[in-house]
C-alpha positions as a Python dict, from the first residue, in 0.01 Angstrom:
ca = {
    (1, 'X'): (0, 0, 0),
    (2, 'X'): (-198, -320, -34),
    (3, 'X'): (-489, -419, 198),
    (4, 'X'): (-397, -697, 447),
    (5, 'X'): (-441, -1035, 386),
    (6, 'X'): (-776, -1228, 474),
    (7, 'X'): (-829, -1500, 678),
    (8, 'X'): (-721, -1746, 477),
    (9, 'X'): (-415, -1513, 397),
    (10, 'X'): (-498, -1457, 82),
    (11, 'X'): (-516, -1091, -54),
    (12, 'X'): (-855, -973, -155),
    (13, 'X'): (-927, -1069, -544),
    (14, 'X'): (-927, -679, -680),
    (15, 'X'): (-533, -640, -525),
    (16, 'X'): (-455, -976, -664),
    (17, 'X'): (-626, -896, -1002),
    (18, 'X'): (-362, -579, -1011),
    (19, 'X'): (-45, -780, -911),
    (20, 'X'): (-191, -1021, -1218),
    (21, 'X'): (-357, -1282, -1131),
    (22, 'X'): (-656, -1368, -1277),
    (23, 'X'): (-996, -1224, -1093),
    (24, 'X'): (-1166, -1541, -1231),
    (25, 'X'): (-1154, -1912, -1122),
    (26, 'X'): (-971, -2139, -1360),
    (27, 'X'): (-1213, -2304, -1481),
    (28, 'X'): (-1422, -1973, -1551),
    (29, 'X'): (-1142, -1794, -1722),
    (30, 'X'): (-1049, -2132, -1950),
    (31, 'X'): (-1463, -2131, -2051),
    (32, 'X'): (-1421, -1759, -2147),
    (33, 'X'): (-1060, -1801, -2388),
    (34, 'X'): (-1256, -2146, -2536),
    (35, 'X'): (-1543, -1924, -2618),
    (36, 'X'): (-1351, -1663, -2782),
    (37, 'X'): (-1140, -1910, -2975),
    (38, 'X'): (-1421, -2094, -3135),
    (39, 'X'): (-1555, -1752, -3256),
    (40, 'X'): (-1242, -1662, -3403),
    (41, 'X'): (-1204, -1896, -3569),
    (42, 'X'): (-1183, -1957, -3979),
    (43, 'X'): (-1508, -2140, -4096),
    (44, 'X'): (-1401, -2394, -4314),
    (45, 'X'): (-1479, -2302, -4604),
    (46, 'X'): (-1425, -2487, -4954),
    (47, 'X'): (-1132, -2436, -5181),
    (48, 'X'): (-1392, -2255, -5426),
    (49, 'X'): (-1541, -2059, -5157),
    (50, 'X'): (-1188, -1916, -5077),
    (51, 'X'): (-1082, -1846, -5438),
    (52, 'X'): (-1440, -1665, -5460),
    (53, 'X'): (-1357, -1460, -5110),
    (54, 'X'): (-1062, -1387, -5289),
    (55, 'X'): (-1176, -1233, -5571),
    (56, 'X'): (-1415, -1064, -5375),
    (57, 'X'): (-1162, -907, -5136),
    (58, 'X'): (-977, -806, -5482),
    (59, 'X'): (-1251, -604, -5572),
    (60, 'X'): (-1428, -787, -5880),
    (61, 'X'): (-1778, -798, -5982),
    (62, 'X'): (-1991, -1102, -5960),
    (63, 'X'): (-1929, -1133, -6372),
    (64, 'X'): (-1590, -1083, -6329),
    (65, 'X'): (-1552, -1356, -6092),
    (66, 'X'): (-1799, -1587, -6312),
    (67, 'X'): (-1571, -1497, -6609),
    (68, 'X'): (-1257, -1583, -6466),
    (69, 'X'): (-1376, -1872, -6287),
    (70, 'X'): (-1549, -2034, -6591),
    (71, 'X'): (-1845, -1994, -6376),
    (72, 'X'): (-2192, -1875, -6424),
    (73, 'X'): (-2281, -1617, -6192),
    (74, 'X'): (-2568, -1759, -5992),
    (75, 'X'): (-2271, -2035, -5898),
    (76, 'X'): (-2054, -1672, -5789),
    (77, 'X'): (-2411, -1581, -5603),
    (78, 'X'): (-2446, -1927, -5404),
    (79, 'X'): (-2089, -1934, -5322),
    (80, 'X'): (-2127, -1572, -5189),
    (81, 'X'): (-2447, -1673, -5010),
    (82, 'X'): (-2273, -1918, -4829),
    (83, 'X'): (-1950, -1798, -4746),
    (84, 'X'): (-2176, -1458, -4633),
    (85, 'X'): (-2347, -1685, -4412),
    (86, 'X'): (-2045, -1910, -4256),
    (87, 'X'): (-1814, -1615, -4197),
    (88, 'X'): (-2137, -1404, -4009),
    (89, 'X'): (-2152, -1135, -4266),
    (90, 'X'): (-2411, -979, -4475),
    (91, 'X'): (-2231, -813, -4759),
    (92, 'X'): (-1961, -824, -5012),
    (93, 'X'): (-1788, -514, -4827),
    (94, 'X'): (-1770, -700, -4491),
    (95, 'X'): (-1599, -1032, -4665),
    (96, 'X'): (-1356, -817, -4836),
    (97, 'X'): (-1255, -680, -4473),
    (98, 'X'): (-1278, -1018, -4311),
    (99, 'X'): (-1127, -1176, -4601),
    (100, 'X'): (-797, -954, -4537),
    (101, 'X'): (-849, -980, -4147),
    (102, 'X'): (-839, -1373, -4199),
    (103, 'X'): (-594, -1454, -4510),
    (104, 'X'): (-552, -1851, -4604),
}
């Protein structure tokens, strides 16, 4: 049974959160889905940077990568370093996930 209306004859905002709408003003609950877009969303990264992320998510070695890159492997290091950095990360285990989480 819901609670009766207020004076404005609207219903009281935890009843009208459960018959669903929205708890939060408008503009409030478009500030919150803008937030959480922008964090989910895919850094853009370069074309090397993804074919590194790649290889990484693959499971190869930094020599590996160099090797079948034609790449030295302080290039695979700097690429990591920056991809690390742009996808909020802080190892090669986390990109792998995040690189299968977020495919291009």
């Amino acid at each position: 049974m819901l609670p009766p209306r207020n004076d404005q004859g609207r219903w009281p905002r935890s009843r009208r959160a459960g018959i669903g709408d929205s708890p939060l003003h408008p503009k409030a609950a478009s500030a919150v889905l803008s937030a959480r877009a922008d964090r989910e969303a895919v850094p853009p990264l370069s074309d090397r940077e993804r074919e590194v992320l790649a290889l990484v998510a693959a499971g190869l070695s930094n020599q590996r990568i160099a090797d079948k890159l034609s790449i030295s492997q302080k290039t695979v290091k700097a690429h990591l370093t920056n991809v690390f950095r742009q996808i909020g990360v802080s190892d090669r285990t986390q990109a792998g996930l995040w690189a299968n989480e977020h495919p291009t």
